[in-house]
C-alpha positions in Angstrom: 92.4 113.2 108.6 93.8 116.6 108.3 91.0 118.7 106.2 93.5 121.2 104.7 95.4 118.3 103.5 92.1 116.5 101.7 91.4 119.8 100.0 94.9 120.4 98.6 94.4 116.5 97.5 90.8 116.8 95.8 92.7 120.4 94.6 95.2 118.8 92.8 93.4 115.3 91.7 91.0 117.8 89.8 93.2 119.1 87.4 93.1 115.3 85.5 89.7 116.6 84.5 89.7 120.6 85.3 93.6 121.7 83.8 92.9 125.1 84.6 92.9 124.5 88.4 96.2 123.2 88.1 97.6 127.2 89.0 95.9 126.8 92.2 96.9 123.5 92.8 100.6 124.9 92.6 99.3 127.5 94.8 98.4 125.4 97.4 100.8 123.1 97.4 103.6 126.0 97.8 103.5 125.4 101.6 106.7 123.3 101.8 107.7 119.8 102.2 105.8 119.2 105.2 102.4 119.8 103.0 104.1 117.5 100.2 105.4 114.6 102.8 101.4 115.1 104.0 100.1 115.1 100.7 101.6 111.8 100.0 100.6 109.9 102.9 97.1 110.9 102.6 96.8 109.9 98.6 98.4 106.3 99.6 95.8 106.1 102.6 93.1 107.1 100.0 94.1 104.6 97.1 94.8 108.0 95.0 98.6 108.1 94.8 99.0 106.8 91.4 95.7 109.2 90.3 97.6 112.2 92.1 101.2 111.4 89.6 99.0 110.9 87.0 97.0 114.2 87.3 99.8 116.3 88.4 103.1 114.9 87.0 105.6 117.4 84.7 103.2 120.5 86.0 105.6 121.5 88.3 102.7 121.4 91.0 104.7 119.0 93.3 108.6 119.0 94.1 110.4 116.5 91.7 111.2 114.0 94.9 108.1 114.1 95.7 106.9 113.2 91.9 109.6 110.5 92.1 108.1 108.7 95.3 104.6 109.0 93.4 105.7 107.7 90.3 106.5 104.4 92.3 102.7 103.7 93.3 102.1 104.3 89.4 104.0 101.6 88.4 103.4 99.5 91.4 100.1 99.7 90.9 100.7 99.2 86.7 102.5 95.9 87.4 100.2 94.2 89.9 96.9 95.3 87.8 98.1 94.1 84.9 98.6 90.7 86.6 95.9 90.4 88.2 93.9 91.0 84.8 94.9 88.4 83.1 94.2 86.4 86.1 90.4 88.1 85.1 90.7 87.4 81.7 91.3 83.1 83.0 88.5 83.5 85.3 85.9 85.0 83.1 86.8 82.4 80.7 86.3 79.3 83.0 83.0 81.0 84.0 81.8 81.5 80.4 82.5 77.8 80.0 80.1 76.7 82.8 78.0 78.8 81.6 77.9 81.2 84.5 77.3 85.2 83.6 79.1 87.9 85.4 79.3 91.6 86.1 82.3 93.4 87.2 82.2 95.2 90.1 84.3 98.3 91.5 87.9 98.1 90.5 87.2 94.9 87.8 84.9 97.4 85.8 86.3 100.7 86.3 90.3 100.5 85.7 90.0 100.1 82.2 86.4 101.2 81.1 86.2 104.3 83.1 90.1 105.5 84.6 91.1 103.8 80.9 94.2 103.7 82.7 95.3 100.2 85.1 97.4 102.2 86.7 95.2 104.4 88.1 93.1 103.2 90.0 94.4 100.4 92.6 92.2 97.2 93.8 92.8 95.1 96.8 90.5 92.3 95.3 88.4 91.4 91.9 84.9 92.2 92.5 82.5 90.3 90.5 78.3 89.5 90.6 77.1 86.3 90.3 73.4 85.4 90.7 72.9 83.3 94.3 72.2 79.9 92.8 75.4 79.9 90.9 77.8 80.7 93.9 78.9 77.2 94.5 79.1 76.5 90.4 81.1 79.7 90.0 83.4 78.7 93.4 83.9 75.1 92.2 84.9 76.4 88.5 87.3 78.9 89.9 89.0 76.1 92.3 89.9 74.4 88.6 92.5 77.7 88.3 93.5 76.9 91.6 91.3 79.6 93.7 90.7 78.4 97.3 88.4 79.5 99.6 87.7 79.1 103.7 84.6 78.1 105.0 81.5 75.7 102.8 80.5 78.0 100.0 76.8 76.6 99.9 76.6 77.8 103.7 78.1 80.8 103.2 75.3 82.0 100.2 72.3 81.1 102.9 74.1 83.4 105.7 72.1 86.4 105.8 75.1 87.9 107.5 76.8 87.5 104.0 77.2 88.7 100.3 80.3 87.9 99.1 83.1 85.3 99.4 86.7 85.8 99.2 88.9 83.1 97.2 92.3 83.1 96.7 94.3 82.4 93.6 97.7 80.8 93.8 101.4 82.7 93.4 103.0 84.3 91.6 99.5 86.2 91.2 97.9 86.0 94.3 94.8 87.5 93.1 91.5 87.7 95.3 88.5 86.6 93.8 85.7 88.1 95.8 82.5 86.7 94.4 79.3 88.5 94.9 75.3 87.3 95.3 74.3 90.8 96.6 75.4 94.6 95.9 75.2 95.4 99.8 76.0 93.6 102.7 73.1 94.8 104.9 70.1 92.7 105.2 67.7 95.8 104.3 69.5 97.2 101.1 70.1 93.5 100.0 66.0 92.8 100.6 65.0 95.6 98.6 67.8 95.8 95.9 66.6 95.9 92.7 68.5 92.5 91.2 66.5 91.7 88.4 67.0 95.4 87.0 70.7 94.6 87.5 70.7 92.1 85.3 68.4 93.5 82.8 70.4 96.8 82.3 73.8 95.5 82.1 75.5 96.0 79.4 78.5 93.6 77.3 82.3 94.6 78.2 85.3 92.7 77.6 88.2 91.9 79.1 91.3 91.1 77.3 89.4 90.2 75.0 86.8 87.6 77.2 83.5 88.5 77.3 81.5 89.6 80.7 79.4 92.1 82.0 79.2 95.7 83.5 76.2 97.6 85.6 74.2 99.7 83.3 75.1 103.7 83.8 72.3 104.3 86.2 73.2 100.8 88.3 76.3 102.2 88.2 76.0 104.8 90.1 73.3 103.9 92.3 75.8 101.2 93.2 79.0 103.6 93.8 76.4 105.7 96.0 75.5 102.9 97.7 78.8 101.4 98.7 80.1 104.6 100.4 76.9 104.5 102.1 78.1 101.0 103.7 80.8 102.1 104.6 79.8 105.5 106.4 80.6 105.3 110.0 78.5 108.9 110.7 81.6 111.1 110.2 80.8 111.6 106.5 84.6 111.4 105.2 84.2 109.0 102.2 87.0 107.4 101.6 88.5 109.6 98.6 89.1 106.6 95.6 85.3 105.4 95.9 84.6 109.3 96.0 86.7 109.5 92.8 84.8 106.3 91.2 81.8 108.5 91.0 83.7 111.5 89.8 85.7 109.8 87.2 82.2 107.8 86.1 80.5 111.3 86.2 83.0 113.2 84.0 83.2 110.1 81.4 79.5 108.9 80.9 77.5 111.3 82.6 76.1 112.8 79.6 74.9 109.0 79.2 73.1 108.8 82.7 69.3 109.1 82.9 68.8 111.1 85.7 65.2 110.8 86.3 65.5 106.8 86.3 68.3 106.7 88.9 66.1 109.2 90.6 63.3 106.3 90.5 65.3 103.2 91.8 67.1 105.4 94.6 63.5 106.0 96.0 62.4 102.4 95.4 66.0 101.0 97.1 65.9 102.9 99.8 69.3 105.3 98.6 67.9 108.9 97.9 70.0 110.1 101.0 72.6 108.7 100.3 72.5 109.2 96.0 71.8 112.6 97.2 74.9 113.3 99.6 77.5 111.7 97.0 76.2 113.4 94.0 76.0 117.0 96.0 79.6 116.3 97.1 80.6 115.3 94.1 79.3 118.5 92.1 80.1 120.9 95.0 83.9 120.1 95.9 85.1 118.3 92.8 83.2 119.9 89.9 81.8 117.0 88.3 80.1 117.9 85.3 76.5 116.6 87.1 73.9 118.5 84.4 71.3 121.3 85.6 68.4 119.5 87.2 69.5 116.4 87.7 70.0 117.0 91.4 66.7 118.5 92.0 64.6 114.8 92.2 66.6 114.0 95.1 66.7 117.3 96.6 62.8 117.3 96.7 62.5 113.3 97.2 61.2 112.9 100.9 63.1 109.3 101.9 60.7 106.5 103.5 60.4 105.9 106.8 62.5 102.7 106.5 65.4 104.3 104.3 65.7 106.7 107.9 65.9 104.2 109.8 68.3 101.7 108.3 70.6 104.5 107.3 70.7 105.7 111.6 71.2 101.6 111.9 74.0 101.4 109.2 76.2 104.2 110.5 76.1 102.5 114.0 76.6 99.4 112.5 79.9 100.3 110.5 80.9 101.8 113.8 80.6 98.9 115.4 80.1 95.5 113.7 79.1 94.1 117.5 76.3 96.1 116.9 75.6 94.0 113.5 72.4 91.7 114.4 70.4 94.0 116.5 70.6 97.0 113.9 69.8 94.5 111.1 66.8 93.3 113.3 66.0 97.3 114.2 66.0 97.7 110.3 63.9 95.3 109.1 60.5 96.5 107.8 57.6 95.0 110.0 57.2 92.6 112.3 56.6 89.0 110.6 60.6 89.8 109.1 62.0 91.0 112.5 60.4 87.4 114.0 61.9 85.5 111.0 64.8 86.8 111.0 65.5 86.6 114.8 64.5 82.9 115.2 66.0 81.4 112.0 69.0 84.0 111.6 70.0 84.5 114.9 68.4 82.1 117.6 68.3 78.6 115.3 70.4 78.9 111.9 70.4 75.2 110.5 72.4 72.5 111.9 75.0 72.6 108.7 75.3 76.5 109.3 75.8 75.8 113.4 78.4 72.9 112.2 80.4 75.0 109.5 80.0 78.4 111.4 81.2 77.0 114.7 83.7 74.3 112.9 81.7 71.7 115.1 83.8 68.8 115.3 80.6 66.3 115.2 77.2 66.5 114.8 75.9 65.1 117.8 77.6 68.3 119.3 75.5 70.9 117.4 73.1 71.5 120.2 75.3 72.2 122.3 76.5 75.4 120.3 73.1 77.1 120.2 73.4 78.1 124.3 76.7 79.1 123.5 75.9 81.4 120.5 73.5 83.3 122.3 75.3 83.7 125.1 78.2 85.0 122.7 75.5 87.2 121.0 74.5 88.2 124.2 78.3 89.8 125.1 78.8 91.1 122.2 75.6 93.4 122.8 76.1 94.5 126.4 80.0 95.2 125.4 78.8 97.4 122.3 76.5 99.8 125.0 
């Protein structure tokens, strides 16, 4: 991505919170049409497009055409968020009535809580928690409001290669469900992840009116942090509408945070680097209002041993998922999990996992799969070199 281009973006984006930078936003963006027809490309790549009309619009920072192609993603994204909540709004009902709880996640939680705005802040899916033992309950009530999924949900909340799964609702909707046992999708941070603290610290929302659940302020965070972790391929370039989650959250409830306990569960799960790297970006290039001090814990936090090296295994990971099962082996903490792990997870899953994962077309044929999964495996890994 062009770097001039992502700092005239953050530039302008800022003024939704900073309105004095929007004379330097003008500033910047003064450089033509080619800078605008840039600008634009890179806020829709980012999921900011409809932030950027918002923050800018009738400011006279950006060319009038150029406000008129933005205002489209606004009400794109207006129309199908509004749809797809009251698609929320039926699901968190059915759940409520078999008696499953639920935190929103990402998107579900922010749009109207945080942004305050459905418009601004576009989702490719609904993101919500469930605890494990209620994946199939929760999968089974949403398949009454027509949600489908691939695959057998039971098998899919074993697979330690798993932490969500994806169901999809029927038209004219067509709204993705993607239900959630674990915050992170790497073995290591899903070990160690402090679930019952979750739970404990969430706090009561609603949603049209329907009850559910949101992350407490510190889970919050640690959670935002967290997820642009995951999704780190070494470069470092976050993808600039998580980066903005944080920013937004910072800038609406930071003054509600405690500092010193997300300090405490980043060091216990594993995340001070990367709590540290988002919040330091965060208060160096977008001017979130992070309070004196609150940094310092995590500048003077020394990460563990196993934090360094699941973070080096992550990045090469998200580089290249055929890299998946030896970095979450490398990552795991001592040697009775790596053996565990490599003989139930990778060598011998269960016969039902073989059968579903492999769409075994009887099971007298199981066996028969294993020599060919390692030898898949074993591809995989001398292709990824």
């Amino acid at each position: 991505m062009d770097e001039a281009t992502r700092r005239i973006l953050r530039l302008c984006l800022r003024v939704r919170w900073q309105p004095q930078a929007a004379e330097s936003a003008r500033a910047a963006v003064s450089g033509g049409i080619a800078v605008c027809d840039s600008l634009v490309e890179v806020a829709r790549r980012e999921g900011v497009a409809p932030l950027l009309y918002h923050s800018t619009r009738g400011l006279a920072i950006l060319p009038p055409e150029v406000e008129a192609q933005l205002h489209v993603d606004y009400w794109r994204t207006a129309g199908r968020n509004t749809l797809w909540f009251r698609e929320l709004e039926q699901a968190l009902t059915r759940l409520a009535r078999a008696g499953i709880s639920v935190i929103l996640l990402k998107g579900a939680a922010m749009a109207q809580a945080v942004y305050g705005n459905v418009a601004l802040r576009p989702m490719a899916d609904l993101d919500l928690l469930v605890r494990e033992g209620h994946v199939a309950a929760a999968s089974e009530a949403l398949s009454e409001l027509g949600y489908q999924s691939s695959g057998q949900v039971e098998l899919r909340a074993r697979d330690i290669h798993a932490n969500q799964l994806m169901l999809r609702g029927p038209e004219p909707a067509d709204a993705v469900i993607e239900l959630h046992w674990a915050l992170f999708w790497f073995p290591h941070y899903r070990r160690i992840a402090p679930t019952e603290w979750l739970w404990a610290t969430a706090r009561p929302v609603r949603v049209e009116g329907v009850g559910a659940l949101a992350l407490g302020n510190e889970a919050q965070l640690l959670h935002a942090c967290g997820h642009l972790l995951h999704h780190d391929s070494g470069d470092r370039s976050f993808r600039m509408l998580w980066l903005v989650d944080v920013v937004e959250f910072v800038n609406r409830h930071g003054r509600d945070v405690d500092w010193g306990m997300l300090a405490a569960k980043a060091t216990t799960s594993d995340l001070v680097l990367a709590v540290r790297e988002v919040l330091e970006e965060v208060a160096e290039d977008w001017l979130a209002p992070i309070p004196d001090g609150a940094l310092l814990p995590f500048r003077t936090a020394r990460p563990s041993a196993s934090e360094v090296r699941a973070r080096s295994w992550l990045a090469a990971t998200t580089a290249s998922m055929d890299r998946y099962p030896m970095a979450s082996l490398a990552a795991l903490p001592h040697w009775g999990s790596k053996i565990r792990f490599l003989w139930r997870d990778l060598l011998f899953p269960s016969l039902a996992f073989m059968r579903c994962r492999y769409n075994v077309p009887h099971p007298l044929l199981v066996p028969f799969y294993y020599p060919y999964r390692w030898l898949k495996g074993l591809a995989r890994a001398l292709a990824s070199r």
